[in-house]
Biotite code that builds the C-alpha atoms (Angstrom):
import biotite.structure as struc

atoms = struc.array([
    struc.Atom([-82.991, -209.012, 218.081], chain_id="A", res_id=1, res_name="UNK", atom_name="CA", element="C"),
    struc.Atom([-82.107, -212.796, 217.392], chain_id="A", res_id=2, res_name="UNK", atom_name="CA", element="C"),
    struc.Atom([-78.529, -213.666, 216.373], chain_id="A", res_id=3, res_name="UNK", atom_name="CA", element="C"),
    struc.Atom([-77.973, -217.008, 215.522], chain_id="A", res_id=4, res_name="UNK", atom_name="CA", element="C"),
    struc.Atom([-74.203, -218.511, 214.964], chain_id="A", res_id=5, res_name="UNK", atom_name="CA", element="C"),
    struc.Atom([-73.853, -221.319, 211.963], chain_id="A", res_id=6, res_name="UNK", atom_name="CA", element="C"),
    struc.Atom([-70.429, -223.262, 212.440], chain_id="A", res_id=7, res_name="UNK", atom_name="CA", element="C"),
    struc.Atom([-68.552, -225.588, 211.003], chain_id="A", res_id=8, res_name="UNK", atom_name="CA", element="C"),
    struc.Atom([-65.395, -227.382, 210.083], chain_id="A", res_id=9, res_name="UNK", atom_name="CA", element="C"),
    struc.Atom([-64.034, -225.493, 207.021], chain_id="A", res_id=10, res_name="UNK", atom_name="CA", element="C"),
    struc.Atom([-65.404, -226.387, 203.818], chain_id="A", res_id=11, res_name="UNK", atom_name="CA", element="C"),
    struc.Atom([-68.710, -227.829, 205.414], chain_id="A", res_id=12, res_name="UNK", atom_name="CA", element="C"),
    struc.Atom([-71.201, -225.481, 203.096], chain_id="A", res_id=13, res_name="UNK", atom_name="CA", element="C"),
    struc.Atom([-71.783, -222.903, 206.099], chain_id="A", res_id=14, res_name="UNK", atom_name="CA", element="C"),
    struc.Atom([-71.176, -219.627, 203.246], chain_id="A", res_id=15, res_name="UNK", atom_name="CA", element="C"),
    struc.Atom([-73.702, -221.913, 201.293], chain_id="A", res_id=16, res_name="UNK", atom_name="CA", element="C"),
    struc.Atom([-76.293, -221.874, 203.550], chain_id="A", res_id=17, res_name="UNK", atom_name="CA", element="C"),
    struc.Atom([-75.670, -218.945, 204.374], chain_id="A", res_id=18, res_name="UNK", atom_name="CA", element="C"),
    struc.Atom([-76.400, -217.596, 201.067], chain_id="A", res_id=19, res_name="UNK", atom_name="CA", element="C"),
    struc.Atom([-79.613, -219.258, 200.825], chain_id="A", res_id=20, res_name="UNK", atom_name="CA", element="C"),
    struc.Atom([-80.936, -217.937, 204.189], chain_id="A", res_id=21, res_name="UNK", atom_name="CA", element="C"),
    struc.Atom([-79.861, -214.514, 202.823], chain_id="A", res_id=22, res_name="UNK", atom_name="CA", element="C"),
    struc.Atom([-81.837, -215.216, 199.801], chain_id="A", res_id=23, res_name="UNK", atom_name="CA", element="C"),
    struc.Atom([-85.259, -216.037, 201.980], chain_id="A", res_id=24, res_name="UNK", atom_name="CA", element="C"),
    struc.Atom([-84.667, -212.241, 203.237], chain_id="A", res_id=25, res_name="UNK", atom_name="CA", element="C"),
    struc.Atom([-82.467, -212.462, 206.517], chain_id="A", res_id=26, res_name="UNK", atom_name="CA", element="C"),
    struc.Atom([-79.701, -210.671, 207.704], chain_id="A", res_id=27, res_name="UNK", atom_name="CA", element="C"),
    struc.Atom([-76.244, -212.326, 208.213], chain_id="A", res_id=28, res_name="UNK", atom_name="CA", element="C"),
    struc.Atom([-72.802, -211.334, 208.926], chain_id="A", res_id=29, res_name="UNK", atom_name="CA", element="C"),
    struc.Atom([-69.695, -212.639, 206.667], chain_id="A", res_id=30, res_name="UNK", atom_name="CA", element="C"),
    struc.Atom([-67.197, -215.036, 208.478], chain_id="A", res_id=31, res_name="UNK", atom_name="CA", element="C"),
    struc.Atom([-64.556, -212.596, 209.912], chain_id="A", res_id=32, res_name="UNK", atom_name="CA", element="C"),
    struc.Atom([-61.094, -214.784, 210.048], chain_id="A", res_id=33, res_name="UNK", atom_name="CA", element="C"),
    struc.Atom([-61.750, -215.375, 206.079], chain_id="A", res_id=34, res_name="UNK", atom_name="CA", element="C"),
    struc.Atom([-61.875, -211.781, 205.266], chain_id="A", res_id=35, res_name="UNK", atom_name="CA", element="C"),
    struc.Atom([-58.989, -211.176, 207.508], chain_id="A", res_id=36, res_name="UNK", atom_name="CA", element="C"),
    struc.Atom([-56.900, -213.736, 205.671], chain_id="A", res_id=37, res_name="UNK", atom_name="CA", element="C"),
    struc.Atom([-57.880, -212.646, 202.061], chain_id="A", res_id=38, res_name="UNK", atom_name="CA", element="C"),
    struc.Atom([-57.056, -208.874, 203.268], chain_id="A", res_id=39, res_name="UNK", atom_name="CA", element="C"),
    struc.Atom([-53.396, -209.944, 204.597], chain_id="A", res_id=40, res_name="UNK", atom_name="CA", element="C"),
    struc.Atom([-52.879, -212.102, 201.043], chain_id="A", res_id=41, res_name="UNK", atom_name="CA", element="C"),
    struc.Atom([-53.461, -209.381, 199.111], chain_id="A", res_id=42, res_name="UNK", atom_name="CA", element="C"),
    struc.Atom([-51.290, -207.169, 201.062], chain_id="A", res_id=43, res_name="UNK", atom_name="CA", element="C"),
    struc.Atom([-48.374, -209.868, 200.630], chain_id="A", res_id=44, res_name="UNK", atom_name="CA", element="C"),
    struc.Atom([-48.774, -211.942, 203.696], chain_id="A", res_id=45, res_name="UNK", atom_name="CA", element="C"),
    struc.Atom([-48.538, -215.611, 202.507], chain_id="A", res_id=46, res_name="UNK", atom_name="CA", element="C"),
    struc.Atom([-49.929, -217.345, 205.644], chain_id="A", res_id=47, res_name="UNK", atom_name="CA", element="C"),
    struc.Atom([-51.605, -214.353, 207.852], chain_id="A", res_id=48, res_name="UNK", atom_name="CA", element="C"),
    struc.Atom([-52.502, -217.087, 210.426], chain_id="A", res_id=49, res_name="UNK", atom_name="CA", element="C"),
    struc.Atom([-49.231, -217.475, 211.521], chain_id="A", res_id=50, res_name="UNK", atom_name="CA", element="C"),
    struc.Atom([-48.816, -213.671, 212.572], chain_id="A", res_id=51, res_name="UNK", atom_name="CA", element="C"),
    struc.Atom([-49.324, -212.882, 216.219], chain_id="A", res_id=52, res_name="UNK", atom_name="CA", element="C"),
    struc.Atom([-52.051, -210.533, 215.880], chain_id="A", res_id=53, res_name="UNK", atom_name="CA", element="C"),
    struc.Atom([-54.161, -212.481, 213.753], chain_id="A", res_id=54, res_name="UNK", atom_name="CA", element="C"),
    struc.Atom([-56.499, -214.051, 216.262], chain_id="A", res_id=55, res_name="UNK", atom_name="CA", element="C"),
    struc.Atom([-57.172, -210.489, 217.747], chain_id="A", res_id=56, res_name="UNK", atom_name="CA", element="C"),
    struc.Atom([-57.513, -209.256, 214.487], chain_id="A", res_id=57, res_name="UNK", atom_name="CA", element="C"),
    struc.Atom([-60.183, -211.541, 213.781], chain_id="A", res_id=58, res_name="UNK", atom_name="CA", element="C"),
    struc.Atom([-61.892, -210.745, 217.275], chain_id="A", res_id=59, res_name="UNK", atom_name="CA", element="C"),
    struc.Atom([-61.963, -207.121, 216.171], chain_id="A", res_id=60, res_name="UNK", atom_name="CA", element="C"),
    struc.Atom([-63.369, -207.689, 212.904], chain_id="A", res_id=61, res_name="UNK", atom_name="CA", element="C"),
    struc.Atom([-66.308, -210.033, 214.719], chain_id="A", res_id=62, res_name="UNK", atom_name="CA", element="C"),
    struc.Atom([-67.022, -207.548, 217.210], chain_id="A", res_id=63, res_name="UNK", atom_name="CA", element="C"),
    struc.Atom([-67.067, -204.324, 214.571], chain_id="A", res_id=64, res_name="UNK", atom_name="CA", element="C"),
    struc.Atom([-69.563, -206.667, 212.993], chain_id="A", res_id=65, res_name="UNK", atom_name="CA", element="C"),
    struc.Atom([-72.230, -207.942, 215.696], chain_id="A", res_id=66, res_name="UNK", atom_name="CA", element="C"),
    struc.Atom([-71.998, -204.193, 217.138], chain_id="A", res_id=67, res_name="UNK", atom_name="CA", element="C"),
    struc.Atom([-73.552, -203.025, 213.670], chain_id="A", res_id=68, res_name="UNK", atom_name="CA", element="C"),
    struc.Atom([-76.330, -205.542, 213.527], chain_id="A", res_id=69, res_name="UNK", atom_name="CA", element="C"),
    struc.Atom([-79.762, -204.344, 213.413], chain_id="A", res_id=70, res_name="UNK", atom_name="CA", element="C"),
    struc.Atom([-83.446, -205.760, 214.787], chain_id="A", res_id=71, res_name="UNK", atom_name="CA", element="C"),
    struc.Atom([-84.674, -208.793, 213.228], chain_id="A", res_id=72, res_name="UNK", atom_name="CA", element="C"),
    struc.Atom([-83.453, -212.803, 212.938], chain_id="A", res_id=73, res_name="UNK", atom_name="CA", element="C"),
    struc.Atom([-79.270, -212.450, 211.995], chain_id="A", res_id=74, res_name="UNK", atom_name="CA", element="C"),
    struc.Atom([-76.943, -215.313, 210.955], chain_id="A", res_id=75, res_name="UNK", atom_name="CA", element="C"),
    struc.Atom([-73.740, -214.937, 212.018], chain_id="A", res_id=76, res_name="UNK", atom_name="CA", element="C"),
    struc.Atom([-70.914, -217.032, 209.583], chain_id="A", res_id=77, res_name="UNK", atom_name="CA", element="C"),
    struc.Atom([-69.123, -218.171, 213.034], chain_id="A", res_id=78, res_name="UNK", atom_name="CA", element="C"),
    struc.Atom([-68.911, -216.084, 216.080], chain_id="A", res_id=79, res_name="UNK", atom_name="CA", element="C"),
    struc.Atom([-65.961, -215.627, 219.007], chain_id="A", res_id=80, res_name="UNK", atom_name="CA", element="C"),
    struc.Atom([-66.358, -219.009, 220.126], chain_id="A", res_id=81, res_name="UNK", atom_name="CA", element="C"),
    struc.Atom([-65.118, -220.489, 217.112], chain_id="A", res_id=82, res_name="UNK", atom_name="CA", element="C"),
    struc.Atom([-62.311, -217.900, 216.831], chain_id="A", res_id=83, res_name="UNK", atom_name="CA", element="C"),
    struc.Atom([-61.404, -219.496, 220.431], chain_id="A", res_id=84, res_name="UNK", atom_name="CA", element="C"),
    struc.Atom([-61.554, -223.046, 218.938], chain_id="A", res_id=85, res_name="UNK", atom_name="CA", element="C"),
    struc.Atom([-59.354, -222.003, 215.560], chain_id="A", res_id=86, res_name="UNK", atom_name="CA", element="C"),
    struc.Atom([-56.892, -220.336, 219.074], chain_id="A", res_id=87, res_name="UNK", atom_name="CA", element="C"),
    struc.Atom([-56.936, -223.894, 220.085], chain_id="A", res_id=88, res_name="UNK", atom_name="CA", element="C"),
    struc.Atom([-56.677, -225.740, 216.761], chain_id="A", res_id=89, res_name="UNK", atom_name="CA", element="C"),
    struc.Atom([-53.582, -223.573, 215.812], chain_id="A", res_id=90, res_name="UNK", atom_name="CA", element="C"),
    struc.Atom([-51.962, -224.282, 219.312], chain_id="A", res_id=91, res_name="UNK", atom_name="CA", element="C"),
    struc.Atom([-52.592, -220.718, 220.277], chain_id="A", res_id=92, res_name="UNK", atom_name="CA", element="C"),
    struc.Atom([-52.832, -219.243, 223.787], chain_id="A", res_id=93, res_name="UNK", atom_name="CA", element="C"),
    struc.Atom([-56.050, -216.998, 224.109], chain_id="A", res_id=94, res_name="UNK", atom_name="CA", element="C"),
    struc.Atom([-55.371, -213.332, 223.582], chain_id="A", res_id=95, res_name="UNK", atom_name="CA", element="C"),
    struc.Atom([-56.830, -211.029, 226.594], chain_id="A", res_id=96, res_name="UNK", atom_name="CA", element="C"),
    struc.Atom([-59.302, -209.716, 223.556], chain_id="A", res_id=97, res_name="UNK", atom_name="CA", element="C"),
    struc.Atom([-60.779, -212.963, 222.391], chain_id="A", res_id=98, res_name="UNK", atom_name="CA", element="C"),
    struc.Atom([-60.997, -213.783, 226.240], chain_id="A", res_id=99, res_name="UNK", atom_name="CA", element="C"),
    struc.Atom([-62.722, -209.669, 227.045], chain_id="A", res_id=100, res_name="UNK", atom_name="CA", element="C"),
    struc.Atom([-64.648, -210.602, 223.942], chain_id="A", res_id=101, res_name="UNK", atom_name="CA", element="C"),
    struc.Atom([-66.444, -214.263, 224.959], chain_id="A", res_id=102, res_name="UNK", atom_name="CA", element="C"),
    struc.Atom([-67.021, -212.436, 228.433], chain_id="A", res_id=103, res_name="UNK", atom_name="CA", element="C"),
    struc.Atom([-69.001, -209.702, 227.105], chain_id="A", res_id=104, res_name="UNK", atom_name="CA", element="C"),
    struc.Atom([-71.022, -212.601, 224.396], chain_id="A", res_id=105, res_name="UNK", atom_name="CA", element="C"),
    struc.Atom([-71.627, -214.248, 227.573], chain_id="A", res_id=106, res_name="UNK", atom_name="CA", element="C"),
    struc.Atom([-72.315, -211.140, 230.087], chain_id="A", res_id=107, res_name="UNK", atom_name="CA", element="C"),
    struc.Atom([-74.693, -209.057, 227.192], chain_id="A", res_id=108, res_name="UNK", atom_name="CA", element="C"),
    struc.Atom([-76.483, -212.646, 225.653], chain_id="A", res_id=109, res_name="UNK", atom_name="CA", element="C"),
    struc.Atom([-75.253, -211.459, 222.308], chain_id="A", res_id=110, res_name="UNK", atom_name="CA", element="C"),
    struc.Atom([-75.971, -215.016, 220.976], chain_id="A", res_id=111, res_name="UNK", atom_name="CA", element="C"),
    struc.Atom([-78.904, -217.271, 220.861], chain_id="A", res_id=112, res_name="UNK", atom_name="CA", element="C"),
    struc.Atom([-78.393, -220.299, 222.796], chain_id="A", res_id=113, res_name="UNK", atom_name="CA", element="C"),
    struc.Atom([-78.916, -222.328, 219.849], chain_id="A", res_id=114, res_name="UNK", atom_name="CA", element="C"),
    struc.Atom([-75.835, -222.877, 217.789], chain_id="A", res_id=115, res_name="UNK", atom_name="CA", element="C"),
    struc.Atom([-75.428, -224.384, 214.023], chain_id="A", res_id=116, res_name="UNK", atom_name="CA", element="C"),
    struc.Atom([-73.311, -226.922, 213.243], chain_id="A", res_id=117, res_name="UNK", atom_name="CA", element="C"),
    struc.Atom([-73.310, -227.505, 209.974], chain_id="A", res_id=118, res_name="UNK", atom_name="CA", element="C"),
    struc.Atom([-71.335, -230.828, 209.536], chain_id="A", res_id=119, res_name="UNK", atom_name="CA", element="C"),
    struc.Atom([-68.606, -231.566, 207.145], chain_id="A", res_id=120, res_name="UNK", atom_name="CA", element="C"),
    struc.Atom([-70.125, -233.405, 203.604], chain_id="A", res_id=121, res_name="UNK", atom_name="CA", element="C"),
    struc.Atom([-67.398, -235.952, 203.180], chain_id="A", res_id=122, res_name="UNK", atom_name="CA", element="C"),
    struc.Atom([-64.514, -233.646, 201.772], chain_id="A", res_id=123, res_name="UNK", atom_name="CA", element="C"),
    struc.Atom([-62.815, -230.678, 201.834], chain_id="A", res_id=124, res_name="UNK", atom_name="CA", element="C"),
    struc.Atom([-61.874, -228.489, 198.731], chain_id="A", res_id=125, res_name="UNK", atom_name="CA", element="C"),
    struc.Atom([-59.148, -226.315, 199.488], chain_id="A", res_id=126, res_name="UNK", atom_name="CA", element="C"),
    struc.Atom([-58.390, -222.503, 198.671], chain_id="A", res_id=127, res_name="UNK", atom_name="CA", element="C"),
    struc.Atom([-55.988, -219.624, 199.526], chain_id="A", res_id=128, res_name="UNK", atom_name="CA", element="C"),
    struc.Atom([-57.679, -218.943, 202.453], chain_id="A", res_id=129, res_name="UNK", atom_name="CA", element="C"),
    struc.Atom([-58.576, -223.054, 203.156], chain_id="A", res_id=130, res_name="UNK", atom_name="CA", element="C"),
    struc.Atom([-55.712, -225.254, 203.632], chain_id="A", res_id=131, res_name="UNK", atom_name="CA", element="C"),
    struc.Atom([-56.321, -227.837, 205.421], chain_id="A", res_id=132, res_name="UNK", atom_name="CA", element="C"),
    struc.Atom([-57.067, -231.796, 204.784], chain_id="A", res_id=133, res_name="UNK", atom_name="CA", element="C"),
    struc.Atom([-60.259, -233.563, 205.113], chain_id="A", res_id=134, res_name="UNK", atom_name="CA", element="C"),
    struc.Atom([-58.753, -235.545, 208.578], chain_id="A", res_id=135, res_name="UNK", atom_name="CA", element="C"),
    struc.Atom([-57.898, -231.847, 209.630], chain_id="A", res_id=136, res_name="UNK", atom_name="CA", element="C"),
    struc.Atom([-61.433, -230.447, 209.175], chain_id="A", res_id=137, res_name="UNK", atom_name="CA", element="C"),
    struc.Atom([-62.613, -233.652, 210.883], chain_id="A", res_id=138, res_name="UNK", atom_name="CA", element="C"),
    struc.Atom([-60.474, -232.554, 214.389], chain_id="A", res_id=139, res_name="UNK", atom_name="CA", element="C"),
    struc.Atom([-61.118, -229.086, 213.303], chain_id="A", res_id=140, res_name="UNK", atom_name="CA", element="C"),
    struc.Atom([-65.052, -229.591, 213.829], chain_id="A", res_id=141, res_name="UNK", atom_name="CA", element="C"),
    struc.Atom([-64.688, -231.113, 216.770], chain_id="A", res_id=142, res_name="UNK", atom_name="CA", element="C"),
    struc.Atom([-62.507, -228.453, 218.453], chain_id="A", res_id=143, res_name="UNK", atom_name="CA", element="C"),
    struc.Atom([-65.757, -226.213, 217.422], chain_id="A", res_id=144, res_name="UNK", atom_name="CA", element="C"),
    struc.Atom([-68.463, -228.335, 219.235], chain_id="A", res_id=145, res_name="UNK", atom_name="CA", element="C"),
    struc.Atom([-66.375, -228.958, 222.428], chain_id="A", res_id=146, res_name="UNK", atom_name="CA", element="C"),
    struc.Atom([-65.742, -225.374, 222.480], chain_id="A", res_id=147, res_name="UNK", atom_name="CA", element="C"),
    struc.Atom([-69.248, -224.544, 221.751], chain_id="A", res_id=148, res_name="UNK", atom_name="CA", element="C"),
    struc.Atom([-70.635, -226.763, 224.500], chain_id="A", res_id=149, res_name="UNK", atom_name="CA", element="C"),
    struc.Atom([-67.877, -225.584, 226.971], chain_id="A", res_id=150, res_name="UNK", atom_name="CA", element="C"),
    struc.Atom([-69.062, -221.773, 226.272], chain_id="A", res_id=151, res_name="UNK", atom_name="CA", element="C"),
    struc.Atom([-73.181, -223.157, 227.701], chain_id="A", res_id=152, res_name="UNK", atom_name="CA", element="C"),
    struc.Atom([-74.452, -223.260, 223.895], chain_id="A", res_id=153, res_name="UNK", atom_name="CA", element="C"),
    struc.Atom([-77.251, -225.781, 222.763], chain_id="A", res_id=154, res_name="UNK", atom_name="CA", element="C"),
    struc.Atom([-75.858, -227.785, 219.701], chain_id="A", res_id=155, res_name="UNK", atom_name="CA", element="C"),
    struc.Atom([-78.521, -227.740, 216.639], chain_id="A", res_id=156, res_name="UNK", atom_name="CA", element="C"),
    struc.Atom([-76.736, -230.578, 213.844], chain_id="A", res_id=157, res_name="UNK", atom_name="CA", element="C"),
    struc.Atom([-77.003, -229.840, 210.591], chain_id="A", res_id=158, res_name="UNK", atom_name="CA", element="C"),
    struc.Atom([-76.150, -233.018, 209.129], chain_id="A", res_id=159, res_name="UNK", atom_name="CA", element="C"),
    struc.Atom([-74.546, -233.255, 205.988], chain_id="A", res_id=160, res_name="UNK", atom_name="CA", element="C"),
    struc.Atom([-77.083, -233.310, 202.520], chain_id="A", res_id=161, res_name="UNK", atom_name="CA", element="C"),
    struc.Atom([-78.408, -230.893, 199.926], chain_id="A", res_id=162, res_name="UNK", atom_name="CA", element="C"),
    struc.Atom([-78.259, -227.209, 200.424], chain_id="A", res_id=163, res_name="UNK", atom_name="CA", element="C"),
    struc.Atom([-82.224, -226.919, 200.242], chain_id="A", res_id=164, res_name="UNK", atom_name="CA", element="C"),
    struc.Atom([-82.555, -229.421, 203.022], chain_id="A", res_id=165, res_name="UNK", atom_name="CA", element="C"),
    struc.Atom([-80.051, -227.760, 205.216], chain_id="A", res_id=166, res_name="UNK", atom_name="CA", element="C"),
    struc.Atom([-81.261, -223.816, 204.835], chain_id="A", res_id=167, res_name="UNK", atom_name="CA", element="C"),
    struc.Atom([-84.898, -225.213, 205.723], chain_id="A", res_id=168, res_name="UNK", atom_name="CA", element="C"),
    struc.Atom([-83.712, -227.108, 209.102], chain_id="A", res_id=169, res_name="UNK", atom_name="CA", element="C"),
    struc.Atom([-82.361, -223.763, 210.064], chain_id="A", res_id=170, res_name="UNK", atom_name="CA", element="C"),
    struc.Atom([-84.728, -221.733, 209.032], chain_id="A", res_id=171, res_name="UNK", atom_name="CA", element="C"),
    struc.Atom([-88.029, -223.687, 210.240], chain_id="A", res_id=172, res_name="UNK", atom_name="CA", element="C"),
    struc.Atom([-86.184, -223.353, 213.812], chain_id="A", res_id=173, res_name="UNK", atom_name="CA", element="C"),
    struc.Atom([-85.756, -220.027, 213.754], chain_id="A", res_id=174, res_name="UNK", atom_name="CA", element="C"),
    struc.Atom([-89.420, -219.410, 212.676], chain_id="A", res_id=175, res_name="UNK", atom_name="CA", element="C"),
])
């Protein structure tokens, strides 16, 4: 079984390419902190990131996911490692889950050691779930790399262009 992570500043096409690798026939798991946010809107919570459970609800949601994961080549929309750099971006001190949760990625190999990065495309174009500026997804990505290369992963850039050109770089080295 081959899971393979796609990240991202917010806004950087990572759903997009997503889509299209879903579309060439493989698996891949929906970004977890987005649902999580949408969920809490609906239910009346303005700005769900601000409650103190949201990073471990976010873990949770990750972990429910990559548990139910079958054989074959899986992209993953983001994984615990980014939920540790959006921990850091918000100025947040590492629940004991997310921290349990990056030791078992690391312990079982859940991951590939190849990471995505798909990089930002010049702008950002906010939503209910997406608000944050173009200089914030610029810091935001690079919370995500540092905190990818701190956690032993191999950085794979997906540099900014048409969609095509992006799903093919990631597929063609996964195949």
């Amino acid at each position: 079984m081959a899971r393979y992570v796609l990240t991202g500043a917010p806004g950087s096409g990572k759903t997009a390419v997503l889509r299209r690798l879903e579309t060439a026939g493989f698996a891949v798991v929906e970004e977890a902190a987005t649902d999580v946010i949408a969920l809490q809107q609906a239910l009346g919570v303005e700005e769900p990131w601000e409650a103190p459970a949201f990073i471990e609800r976010i873990v949770e949601l990750q972990r429910r996911r990559q548990l139910s994961t079958r054989d074959g080549i899986t992209f993953f929309d983001r994984s615990p490692v980014c939920t540790l750099a959006l921990s850091r971006f918000l100025g947040v001190d590492p629940p004991t889950e997310l921290l349990a949760e990056l030791g078992r990625m690391r312990v079982e190999r859940v991951y590939e050691p190849a990471v995505f990065l798909v990089r930002n495309q010049g702008f950002v174009r906010p939503t209910a779930a997406r608000r944050i500026t173009f200089e914030e997804s610029l810091a935001f990505e690079r919370v995500h790399e540092q905190a990818y290369r701190e956690a032993g992963f191999t950085i794979v850039d997906v540099p900014a262009g048409p969609l095509e050109a992006r799903a093919a770089l990631v597929q063609d080295a996964v195949t």
